[in-house]
N, C-alpha and C positions, 0 to 999 in steps of 0.2 A: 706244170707250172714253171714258168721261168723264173731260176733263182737269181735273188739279188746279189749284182756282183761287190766288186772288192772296194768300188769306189770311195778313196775317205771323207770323212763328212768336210762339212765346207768350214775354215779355221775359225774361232771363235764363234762357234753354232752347237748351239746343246742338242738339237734337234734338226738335222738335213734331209730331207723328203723331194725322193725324185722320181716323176714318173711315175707314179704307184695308180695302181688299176687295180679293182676288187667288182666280182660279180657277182649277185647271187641268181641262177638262174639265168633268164635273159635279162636281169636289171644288173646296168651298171652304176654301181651303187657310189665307186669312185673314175675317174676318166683321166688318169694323167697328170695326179695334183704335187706339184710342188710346194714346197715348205720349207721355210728356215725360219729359229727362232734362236736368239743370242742367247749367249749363258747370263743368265742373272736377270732374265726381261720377262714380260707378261705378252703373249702371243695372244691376239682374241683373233676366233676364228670364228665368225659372223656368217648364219644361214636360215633356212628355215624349215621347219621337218620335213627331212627327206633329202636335204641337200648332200648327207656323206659325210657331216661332221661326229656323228658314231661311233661310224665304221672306221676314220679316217685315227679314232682313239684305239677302238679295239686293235687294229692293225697294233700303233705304236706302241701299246702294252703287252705285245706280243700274244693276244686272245685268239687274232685271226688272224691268218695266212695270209699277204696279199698276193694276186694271182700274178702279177709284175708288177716291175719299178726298184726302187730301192732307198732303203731309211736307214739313218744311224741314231741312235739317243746316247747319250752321254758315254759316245766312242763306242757304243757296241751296235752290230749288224743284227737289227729286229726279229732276222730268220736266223742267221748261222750262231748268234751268241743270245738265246732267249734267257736261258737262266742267270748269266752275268747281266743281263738288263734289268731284268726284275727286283734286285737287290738294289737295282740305283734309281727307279723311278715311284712315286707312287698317285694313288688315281682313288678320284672321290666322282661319283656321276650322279645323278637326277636324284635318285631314290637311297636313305640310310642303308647302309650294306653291312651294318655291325648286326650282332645278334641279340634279337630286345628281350630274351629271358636271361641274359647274364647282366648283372652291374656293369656299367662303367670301367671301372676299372677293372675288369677279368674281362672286358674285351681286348682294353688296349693290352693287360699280360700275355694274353690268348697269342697274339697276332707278335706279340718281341719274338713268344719263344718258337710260334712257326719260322720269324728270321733268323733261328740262330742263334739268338742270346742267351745268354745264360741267364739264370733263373734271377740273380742278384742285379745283372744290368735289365733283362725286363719287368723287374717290380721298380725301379728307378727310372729308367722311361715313361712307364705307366704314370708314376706320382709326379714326373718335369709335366708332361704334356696335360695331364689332368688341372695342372694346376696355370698353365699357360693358359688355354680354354676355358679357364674360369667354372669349373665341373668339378673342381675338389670336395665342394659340398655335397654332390648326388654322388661320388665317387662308387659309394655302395648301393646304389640304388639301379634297379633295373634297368634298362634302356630303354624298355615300354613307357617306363612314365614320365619319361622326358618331354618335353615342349620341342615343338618341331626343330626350335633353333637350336636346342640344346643338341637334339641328335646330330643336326649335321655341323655340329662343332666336335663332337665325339667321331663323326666319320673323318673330320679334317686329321683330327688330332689321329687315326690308327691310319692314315694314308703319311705318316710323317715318322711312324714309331722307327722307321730304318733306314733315316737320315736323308732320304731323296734327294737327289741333284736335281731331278726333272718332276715336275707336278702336272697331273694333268687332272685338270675341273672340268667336266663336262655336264652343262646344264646345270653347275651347281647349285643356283636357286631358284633355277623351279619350281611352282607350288608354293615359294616362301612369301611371309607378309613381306610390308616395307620395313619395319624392324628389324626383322630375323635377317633378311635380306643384306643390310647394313653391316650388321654385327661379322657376317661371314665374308663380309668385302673387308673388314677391319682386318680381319684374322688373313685374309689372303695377302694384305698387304706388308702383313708385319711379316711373311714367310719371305716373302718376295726380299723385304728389307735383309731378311737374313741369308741372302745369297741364292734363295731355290728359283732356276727358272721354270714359268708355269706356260703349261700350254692351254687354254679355256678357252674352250666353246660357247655359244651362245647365239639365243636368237634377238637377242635385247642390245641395244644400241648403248642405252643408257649405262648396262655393265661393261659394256666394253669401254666405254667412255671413263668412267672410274677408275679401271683395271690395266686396262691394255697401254702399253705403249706403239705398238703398230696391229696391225690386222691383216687380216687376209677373209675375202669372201666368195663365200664359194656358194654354188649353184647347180643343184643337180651331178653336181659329182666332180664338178668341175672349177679351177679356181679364177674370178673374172674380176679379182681388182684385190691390188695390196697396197699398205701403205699406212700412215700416221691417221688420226683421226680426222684432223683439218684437210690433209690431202684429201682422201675421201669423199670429205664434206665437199671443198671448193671442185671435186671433178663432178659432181651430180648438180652443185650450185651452193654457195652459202646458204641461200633461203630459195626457199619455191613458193613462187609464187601461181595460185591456183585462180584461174579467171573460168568462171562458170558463164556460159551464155545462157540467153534464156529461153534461145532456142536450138536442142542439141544438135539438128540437124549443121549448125553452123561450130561444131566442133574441128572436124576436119581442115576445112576450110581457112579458121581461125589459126590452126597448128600450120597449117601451108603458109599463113602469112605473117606470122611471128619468122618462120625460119627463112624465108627471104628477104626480110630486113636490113641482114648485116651489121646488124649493132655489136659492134667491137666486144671482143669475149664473150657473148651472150651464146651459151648452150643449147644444142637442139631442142624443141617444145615436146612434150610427149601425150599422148592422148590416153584420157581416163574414162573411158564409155563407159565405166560402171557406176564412175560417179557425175558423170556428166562434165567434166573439167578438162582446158588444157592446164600442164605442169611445166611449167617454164624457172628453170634454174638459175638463180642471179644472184652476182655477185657485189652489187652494189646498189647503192640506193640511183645512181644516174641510171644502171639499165630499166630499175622497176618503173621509172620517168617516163623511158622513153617505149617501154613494151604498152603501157596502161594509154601512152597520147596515140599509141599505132590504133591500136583497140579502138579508139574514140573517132580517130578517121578513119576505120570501114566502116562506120555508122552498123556495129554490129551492137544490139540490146545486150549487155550486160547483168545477169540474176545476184551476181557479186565476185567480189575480188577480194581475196585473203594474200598474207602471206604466211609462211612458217619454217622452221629447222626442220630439214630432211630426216625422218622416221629410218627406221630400217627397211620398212617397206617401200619405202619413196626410194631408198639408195639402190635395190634390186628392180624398184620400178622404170629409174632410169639407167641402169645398168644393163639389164639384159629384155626389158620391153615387156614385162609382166610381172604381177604378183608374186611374193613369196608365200604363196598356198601348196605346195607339192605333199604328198601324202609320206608317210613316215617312214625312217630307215629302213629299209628292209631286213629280219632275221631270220635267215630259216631256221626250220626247227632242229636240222643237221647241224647247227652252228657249232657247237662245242666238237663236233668232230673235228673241226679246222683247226683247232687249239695249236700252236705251233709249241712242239716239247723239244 
């Protein structure tokens, strides 16, 4: 394995990622991903299962090895300084990670006195963050009989018991309703206000849109557009607009001659054979004028014409020319051998 060198992280980046490659087997699970995330900011990392946003956590939490490249978190080197990093980062992912035969509170004490506190500051952390998470009430009650929101407001609160510089949420609400959902965007937001920067993953547009201040999306291992949410938006199209012919055979054809047009800033058209549609990207109401008058002089039949806000699936559809269907991270079962000590 080549180790990552000395390089220092890039000046005001709580998070610098360079070049990092992870394989499992013949899958390369990451290919080269860059990464920067400022101190104090909300980093979404936007993909869809299987893309490397995982691995690309496990890596930064120092779970797994990467096989090259090189990362710093809050000034420490992810291979050569793992246990000085571990004290400054903490991590909440898909699934409750606290233990549901203990209370509430004798999870969060559990987890002060593995970092080190003494017994008087972790029954005091315990009782601030119980009572910040609004869980003072169940404090003595099991983990088990919590409401899903509840628990992962108790995983937020034990990912925080040892003051994190760097957060990282990965899939945090998965599986959640729209409520619970909310509630745990609220709680991310007030960390954020309080200085911690967070790095979240996610396959949801919509949270990133909440959460994030910039992004980064990645694909198969690989990272193929960064930037603001509008940036994003306006490089795929403001609206996409979807014209279904009514006879598919004239899809092609259709996309050949929207993109010989030439209508001033109007984005290449993309072809949707699965759903019978071209995807034409636009950014104002003059191009949708003049793409729908083109449409009407090739005397092509028309089944209908929508428009709408790019999906996340439309933003990888026009990104890289396909679906965000890839099948899920790869783990082997060796994984915890790679654990970097």
């Amino acid at each position: 394995m080549k180790r990552i060198d000395g390089t220092p992280p890039a000046a005001g980046s709580a998070v610098t990622v360079r070049g990092l490659v992870k394989h499992y087997g013949e899958t390369k699970a990451l290919d080269g991903v860059d990464l920067d995330v400022r101190e104090g900011t909300v980093r979404g990392v936007l993909g869809p299962n299987g893309a490397g946003k995982t691995t690309l956590v496990r890596i930064l939490s120092t779970l797994v090895t990467p096989d090259s490249g090189r990362a710093h978190v809050a000034g420490y080197d992810v291979v050569r300084q793992p246990r000085q990093l571990r004290r400054a980062i903490g991590l909440t992912g898909q699934y409750a990670s606290v233990d549901e035969k203990l209370p509430g509170w004798e999870n969060l004490y559990l987890i002060g006195r593995l970092l080190d506190l003494s017994r008087r500051d972790a029954r005091a952390r315990a009782d601030e963050l119980l009572e910040r998470f609004s869980l003072t009430e169940a404090a003595k009650r099991p983990a088990a009989t919590y409401s899903g929101g509840m628990r992962r407001r108790l995983d937020l609160a034990a990912s925080m018991i040892g003051h994190p510089a760097v957060l990282y949420l990965d899939e945090p609400t998965t599986g959640l309703d729209p409520r619970t959902r909310n509630e745990v965007w609220d709680e991310v937001k007030r960390m954020v206000g309080d200085g911690v920067t967070v790095l979240l993953t996610t396959q949801y547009m919509e949270e990133a849109e909440q959460l994030a201040s910039e992004l980064t999306v990645v694909d198969r291992g690989k990272v193929i557009a960064n930037g603001g949410i509008e940036e994003l938006k306006a490089r795929v199209g403001g609206r996409t607009l979807r014209v279904r012919p009514a006879d598919p055979l004239q899809l092609r054809p259709l996309a050949s001659h929207l993109d010989e047009l030439g209508i001033t800033g109007l984005a290449n058209s993309t072809v949707d054979a699965e759903r019978g549609a071209v995807l034409v990207p636009i950014l104002s109401d003059e191009q949708l004028t003049a793409v729908v008058g083109a449409v009407a002089a090739r005397g092509i039949t028309v089944a209908s014409v929508t428009t709408e806000l790019p999906s996340l699936d439309e933003v990888f559809l026009s990104l890289t020319g396909h679906r965000a269907g890839a099948p899920q991270d790869p783990v082997p079962a060796d994984a915890r051998e790679e654990v970097a000590v």
